[in-house]
Each structure stands twice: as C-alpha cells, then as structure tokens.
DRENVOTI-234983 format. One record per residue (C-alpha): x, y, z. Coordinates in Angstrom, 2 decimals, decimal comma, padded with zeros to 5 digits. Example, Ala and Ser with C-alpha at 12.3 -4.5 7.8 and 13.67 -1.06 7.14 Angstrom:
2
rec xx=012,30	yy=-004,50	zz=007,80 .
rec xx=013,67	yy=-001,06	zz=007,14 .
***
This chain:
238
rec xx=-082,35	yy=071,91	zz=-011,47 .
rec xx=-080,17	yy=070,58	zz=-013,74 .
rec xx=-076,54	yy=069,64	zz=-013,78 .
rec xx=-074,25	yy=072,04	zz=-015,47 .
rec xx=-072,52	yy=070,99	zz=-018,35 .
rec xx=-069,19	yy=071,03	zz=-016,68 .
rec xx=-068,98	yy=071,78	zz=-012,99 .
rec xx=-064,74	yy=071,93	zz=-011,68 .
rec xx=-064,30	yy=072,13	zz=-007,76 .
rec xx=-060,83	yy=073,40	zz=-006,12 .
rec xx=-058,73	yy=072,66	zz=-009,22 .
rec xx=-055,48	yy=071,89	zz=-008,89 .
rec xx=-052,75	yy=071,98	zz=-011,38 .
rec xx=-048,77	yy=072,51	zz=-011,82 .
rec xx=-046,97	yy=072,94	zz=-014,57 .
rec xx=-043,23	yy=072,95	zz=-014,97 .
rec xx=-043,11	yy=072,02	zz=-011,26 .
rec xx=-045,14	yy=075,34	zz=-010,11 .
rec xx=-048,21	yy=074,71	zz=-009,08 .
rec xx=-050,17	yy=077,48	zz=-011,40 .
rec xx=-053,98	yy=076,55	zz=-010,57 .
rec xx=-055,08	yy=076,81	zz=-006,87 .
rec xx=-058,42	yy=075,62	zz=-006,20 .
rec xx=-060,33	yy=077,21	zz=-008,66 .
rec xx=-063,93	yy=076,37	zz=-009,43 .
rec xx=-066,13	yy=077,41	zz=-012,53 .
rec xx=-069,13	yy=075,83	zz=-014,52 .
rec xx=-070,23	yy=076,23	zz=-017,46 .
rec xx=-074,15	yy=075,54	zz=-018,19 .
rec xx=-074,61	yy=073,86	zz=-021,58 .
rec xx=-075,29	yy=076,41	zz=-024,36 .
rec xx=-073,08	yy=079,08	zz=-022,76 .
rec xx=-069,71	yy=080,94	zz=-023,37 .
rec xx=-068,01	yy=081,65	zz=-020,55 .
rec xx=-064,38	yy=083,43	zz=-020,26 .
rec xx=-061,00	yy=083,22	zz=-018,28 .
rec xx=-059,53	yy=086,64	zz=-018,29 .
rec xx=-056,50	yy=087,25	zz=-016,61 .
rec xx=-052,76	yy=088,41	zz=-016,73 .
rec xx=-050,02	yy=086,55	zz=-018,75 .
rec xx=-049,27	yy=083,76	zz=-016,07 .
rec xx=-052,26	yy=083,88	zz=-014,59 .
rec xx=-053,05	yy=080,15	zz=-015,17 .
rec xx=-055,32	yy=079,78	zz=-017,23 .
rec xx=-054,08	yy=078,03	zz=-020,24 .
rec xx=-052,80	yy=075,42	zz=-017,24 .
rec xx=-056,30	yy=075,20	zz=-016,51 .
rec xx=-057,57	yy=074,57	zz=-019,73 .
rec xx=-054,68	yy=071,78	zz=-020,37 .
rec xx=-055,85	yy=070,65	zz=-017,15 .
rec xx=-059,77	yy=069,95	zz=-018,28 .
rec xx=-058,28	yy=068,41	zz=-021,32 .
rec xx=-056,50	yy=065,91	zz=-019,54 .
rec xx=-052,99	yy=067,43	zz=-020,43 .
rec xx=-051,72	yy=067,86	zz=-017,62 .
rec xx=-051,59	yy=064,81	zz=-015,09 .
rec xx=-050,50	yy=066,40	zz=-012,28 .
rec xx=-054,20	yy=068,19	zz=-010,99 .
rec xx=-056,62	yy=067,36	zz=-007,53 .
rec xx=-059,98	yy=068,45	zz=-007,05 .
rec xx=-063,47	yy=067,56	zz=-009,46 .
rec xx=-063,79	yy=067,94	zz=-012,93 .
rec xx=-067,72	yy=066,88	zz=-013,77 .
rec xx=-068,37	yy=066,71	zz=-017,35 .
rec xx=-072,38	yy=065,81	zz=-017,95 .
rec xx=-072,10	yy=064,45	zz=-014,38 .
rec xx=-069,42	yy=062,13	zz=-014,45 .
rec xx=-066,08	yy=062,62	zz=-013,07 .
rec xx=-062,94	yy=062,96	zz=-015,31 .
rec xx=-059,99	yy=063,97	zz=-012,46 .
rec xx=-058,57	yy=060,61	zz=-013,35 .
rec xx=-059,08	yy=060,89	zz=-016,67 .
rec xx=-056,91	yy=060,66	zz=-019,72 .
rec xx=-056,61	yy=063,05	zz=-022,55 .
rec xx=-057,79	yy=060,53	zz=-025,03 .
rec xx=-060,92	yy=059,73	zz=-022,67 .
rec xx=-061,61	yy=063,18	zz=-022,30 .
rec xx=-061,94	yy=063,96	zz=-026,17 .
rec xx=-063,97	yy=061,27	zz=-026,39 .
rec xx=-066,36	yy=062,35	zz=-024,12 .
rec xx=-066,41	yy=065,79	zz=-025,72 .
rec xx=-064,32	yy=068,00	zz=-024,35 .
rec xx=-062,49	yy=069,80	zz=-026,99 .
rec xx=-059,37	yy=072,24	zz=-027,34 .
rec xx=-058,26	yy=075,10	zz=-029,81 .
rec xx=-054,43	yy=075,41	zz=-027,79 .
rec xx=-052,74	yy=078,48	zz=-027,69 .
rec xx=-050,66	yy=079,37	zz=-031,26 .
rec xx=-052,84	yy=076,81	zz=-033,25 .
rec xx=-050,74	yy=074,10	zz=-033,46 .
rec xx=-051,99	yy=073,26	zz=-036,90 .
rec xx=-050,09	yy=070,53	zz=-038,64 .
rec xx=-048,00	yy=073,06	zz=-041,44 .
rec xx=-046,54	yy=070,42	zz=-043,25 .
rec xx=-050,30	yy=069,04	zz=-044,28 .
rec xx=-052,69	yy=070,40	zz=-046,08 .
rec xx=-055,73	yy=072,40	zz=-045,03 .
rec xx=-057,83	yy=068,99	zz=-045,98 .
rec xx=-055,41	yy=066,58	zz=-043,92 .
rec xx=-056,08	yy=068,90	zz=-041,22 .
rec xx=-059,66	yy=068,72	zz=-041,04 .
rec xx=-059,30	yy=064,75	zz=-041,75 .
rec xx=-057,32	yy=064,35	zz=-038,77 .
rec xx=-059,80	yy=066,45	zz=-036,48 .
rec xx=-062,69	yy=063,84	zz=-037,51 .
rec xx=-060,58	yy=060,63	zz=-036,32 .
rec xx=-062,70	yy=059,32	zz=-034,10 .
rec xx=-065,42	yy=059,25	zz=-037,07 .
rec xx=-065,12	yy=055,95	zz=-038,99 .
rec xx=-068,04	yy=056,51	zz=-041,64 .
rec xx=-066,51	yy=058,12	zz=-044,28 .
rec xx=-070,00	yy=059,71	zz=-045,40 .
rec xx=-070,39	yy=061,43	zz=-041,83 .
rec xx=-066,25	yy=062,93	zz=-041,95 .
rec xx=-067,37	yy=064,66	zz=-045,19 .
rec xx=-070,66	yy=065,57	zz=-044,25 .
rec xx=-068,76	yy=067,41	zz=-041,16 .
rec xx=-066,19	yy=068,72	zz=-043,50 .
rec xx=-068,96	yy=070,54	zz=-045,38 .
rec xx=-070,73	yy=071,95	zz=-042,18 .
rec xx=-066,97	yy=073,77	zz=-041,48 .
rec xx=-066,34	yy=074,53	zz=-044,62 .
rec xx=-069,79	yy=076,22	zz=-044,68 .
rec xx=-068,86	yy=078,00	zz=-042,08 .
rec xx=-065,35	yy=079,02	zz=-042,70 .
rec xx=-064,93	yy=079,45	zz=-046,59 .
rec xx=-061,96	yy=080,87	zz=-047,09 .
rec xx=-060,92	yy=077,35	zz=-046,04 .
rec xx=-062,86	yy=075,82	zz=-048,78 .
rec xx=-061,22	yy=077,80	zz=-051,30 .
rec xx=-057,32	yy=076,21	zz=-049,81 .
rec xx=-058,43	yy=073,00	zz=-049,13 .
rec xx=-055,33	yy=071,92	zz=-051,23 .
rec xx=-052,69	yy=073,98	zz=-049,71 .
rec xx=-049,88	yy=073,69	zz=-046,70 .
rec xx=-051,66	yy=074,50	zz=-043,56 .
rec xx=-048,41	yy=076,30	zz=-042,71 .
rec xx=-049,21	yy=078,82	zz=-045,93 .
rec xx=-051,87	yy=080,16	zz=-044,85 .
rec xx=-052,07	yy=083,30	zz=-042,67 .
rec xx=-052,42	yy=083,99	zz=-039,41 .
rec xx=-056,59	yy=084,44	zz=-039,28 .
rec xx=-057,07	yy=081,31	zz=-041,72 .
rec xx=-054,31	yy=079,03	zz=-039,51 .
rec xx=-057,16	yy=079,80	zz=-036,63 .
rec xx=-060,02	yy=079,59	zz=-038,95 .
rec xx=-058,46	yy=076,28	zz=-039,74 .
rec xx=-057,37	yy=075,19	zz=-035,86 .
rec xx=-061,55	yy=075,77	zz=-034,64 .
rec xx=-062,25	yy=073,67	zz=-037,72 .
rec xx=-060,20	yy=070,97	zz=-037,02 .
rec xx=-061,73	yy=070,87	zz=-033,43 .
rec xx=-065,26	yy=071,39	zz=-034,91 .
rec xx=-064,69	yy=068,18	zz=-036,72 .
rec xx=-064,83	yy=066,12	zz=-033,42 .
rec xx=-068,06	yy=067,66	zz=-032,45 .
rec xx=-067,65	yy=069,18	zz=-029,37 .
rec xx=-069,79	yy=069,29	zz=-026,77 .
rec xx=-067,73	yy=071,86	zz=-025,01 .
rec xx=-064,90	yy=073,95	zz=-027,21 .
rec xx=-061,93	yy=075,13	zz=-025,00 .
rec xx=-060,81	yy=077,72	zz=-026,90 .
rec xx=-056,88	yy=079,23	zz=-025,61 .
rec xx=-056,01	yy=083,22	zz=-026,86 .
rec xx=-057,74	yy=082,28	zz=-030,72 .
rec xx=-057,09	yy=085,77	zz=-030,96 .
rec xx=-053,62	yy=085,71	zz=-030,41 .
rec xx=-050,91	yy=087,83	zz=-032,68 .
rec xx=-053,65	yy=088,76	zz=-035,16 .
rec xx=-054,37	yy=092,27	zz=-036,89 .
rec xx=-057,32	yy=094,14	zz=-035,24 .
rec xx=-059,24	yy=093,62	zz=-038,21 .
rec xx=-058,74	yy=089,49	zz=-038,12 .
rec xx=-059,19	yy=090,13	zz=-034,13 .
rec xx=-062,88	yy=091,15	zz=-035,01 .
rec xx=-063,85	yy=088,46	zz=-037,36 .
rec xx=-062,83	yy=085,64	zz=-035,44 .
rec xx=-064,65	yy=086,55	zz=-032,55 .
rec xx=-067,48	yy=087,00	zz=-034,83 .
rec xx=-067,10	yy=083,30	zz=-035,69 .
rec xx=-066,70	yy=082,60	zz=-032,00 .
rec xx=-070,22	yy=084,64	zz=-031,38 .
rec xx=-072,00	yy=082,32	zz=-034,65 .
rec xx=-070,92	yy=079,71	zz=-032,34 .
rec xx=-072,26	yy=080,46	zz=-029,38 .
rec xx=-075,40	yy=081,41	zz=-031,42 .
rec xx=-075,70	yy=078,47	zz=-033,10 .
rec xx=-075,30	yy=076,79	zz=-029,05 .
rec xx=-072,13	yy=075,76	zz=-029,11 .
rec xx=-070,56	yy=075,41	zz=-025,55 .
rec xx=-067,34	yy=077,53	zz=-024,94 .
rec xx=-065,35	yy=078,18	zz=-022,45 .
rec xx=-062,58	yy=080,76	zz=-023,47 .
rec xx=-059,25	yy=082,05	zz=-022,00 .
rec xx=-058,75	yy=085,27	zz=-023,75 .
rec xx=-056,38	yy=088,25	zz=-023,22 .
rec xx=-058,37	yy=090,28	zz=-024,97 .
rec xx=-060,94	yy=090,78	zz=-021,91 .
rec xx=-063,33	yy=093,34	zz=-023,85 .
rec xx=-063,86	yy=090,90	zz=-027,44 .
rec xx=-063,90	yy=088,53	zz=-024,49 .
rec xx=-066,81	yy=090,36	zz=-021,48 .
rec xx=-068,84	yy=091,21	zz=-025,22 .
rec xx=-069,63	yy=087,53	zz=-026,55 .
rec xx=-069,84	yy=086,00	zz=-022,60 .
rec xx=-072,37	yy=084,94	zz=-020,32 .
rec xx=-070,50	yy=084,25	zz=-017,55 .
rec xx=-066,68	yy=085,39	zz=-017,02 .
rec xx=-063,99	yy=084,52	zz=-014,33 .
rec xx=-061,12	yy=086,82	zz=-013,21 .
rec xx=-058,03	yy=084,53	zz=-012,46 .
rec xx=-055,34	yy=086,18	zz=-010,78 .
rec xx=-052,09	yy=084,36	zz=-009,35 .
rec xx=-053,97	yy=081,10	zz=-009,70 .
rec xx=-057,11	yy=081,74	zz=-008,17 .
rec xx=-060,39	yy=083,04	zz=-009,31 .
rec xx=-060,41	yy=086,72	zz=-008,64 .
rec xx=-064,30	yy=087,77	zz=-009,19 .
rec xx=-066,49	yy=085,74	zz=-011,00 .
rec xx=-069,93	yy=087,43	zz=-012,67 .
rec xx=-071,90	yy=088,16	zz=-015,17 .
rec xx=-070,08	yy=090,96	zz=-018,26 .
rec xx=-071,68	yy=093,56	zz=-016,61 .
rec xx=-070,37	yy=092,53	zz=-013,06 .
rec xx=-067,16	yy=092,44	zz=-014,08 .
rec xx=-067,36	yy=096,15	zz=-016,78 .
rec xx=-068,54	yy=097,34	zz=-012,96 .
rec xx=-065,42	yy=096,28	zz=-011,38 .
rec xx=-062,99	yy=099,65	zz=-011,12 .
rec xx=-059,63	yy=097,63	zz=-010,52 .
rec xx=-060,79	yy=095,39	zz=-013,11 .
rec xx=-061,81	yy=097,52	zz=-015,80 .
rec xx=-058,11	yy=099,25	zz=-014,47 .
rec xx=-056,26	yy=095,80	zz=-014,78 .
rec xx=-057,31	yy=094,32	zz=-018,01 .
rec xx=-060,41	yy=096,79	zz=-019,72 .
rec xx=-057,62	yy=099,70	zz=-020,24 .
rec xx=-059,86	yy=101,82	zz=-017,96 .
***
C-alpha cells in the first residue's frame, strides 16, 4: 500500500510559549480533502503553521511524499509543495491583484509558465480577471480570498493548507467559496482544511479530525463524525 501523501505522528507545537498542539497525528492520502474542526483555540491554525514550517518550536514526524520535514524550514517546505491560504488572507493590499498572483509564482523563473499559471487561476476565478489592475486591498471580502487561493495556486501545490477561507464572509460568499474549494478537490487537488464552519466543512471532506484542547478528539469519515451526538452538539448546532 502506498504512502500517504502526508503522514504527521505526535505533533508537537507551541505558540506564544503555550504549547497548543499535543501529539496529534493525521494523514492525508493524495487526492483528498480532509478537515480540522474544532473550537476557537483549539490548535489548529498552530498546526497548520506548524506543517508549513512556521513555527520552529514542534517534535514529532511530519512525512511529506515520504520524506521527513520536522527539521525543515518554511522556505524548504514550499518548495516541496506544501502550501498555505493563512487565516484573514494576508493579501498584499498595497499591490495589485496582478502583483499578487506574480508574487505567488516566485519560484517559477520561465516567464511563459507564470502566465500560463496566471491564466489557469484566472480561469478559474474570473472576477479576478476582470481587477487584475486594481489594489488587492479594494477588493471585497470574497474576491481578497478568491485572490489569497490564487496566489497559493500559483505555486502549484501539491497539498493546499487552507486556514478559516471562510472567515467573516456573507452566507452567500460562504457558499461560493466552498464551491471553489469542492472544484478543487474535484479537479484532485490535495487539501487539508481548518474550518469553523464544521458543516461547509463535514460536506466537501473525506476524512475529518475533531481537535479539542490540542488533541485529536475523534477522527472519521463525515458521516462518523454527523453520528457523533456531542459533536453534532459542539460544533453542527445540533
């Protein structure tokens, strides 16, 4: 059988002196989505910034296509593949929608492969297409996060870390970008997501964990988890 795409074992990881992760383990096979639902302060944007190499202070195995990346820097990490959409965006306001997308391809050199990837997320995301020219920061909330996926699909990710994309936007924005998350996944993207929203979350996954306190909770398939009482209780609104 083989590897998964990423396979952690007993994560550890503080941030702001606390140590938030506590030996968690996950995988994620390649081709899947796979949550992170929890409370606020769960720990699971720590352990995303912890895959990504953002956080220094972390023990335990991080396998990424077999090879181990605990040591790892952030830059290394990237390179390998392992891309992140942080929490809030982050998008560069004071550049324009294209600078943005430039900067997400710089690790490309050919200048006929940036723009060929430029078109493949413009494709995909066209109200972008339409603001190329614009401040980043002018744009609203559902195109800043349009524009903060496209910036990471510009590297080419072989895994997409994807931190609350759905995060202070109107129910109606809510929906379409986890449509875009689902062409993703469709198209066989690999994603693992830390979401709030654990129902938009449970309906695009194959596999979710439930991290509570630092540790993984219950770990299943959707329908493991929908089957949960205290779960569906805790964070379905059950």
């Amino acid at each position: 059988m083989p590897a998964a795409l990423l396979e952690v074992r007993n994560l550890t990881a503080s941030y702001g002196g606390v140590e938030a992760v506590k030996g968690i383990g996950l995988s994620v096979e390649a081709g899947q989505a796979v949550s992170l639902i929890g409370a606020n302060g769960a720990g699971k944007t720590t352990t995303l910034r912890a895959l990504s190499g953002l956080i220094r202070s972390r023990t335990g195995s991080i396998r990424f296509e077999n090879l181990e990346l605990i040591d790892a820097p952030a830059y290394q990490i990237a390179r390998r593949g392992i891309v992140q959409v942080p929490e809030g965006r982050q998008i560069f306001a004071e550049m324009t929608v294209a600078e943005n997308l430039t900067i997400g391809g710089y690790l490309v050199r050919d200048e006929a492969e940036i723009a060929s990837r430029r078109d493949n997320v413009l494709a995909r995301f066209p109200q972008l297409k339409e603001r190329m020219h614009r401040l980043a920061g002018a744009l609203s909330g559902g195109e800043q996060q349009m524009l903060a996926i496209g910036r990471a699909l510009m590297a080419r990710p072989k895994l997409l870390l994807l931190d609350e994309p759905s995060m202070g936007l109107a129910p109606l924005l809510v929906e379409e970008i986890f449509r875009i998350i689902a062409k993703l996944k469709e198209d066989g993207q690999s994603i693992l997501l830390v979401e709030q929203n654990a129902s938009a979350a449970l309906d695009i996954s194959d596999y979710v964990y439930v991290l509570e306190n630092g540790r993984i909770r219950l770990a299943g398939t959707p329908q493991d988890v929908a089957a949960n009482p205290e779960i569906v209780s805790a964070y379905l609104g059950g």
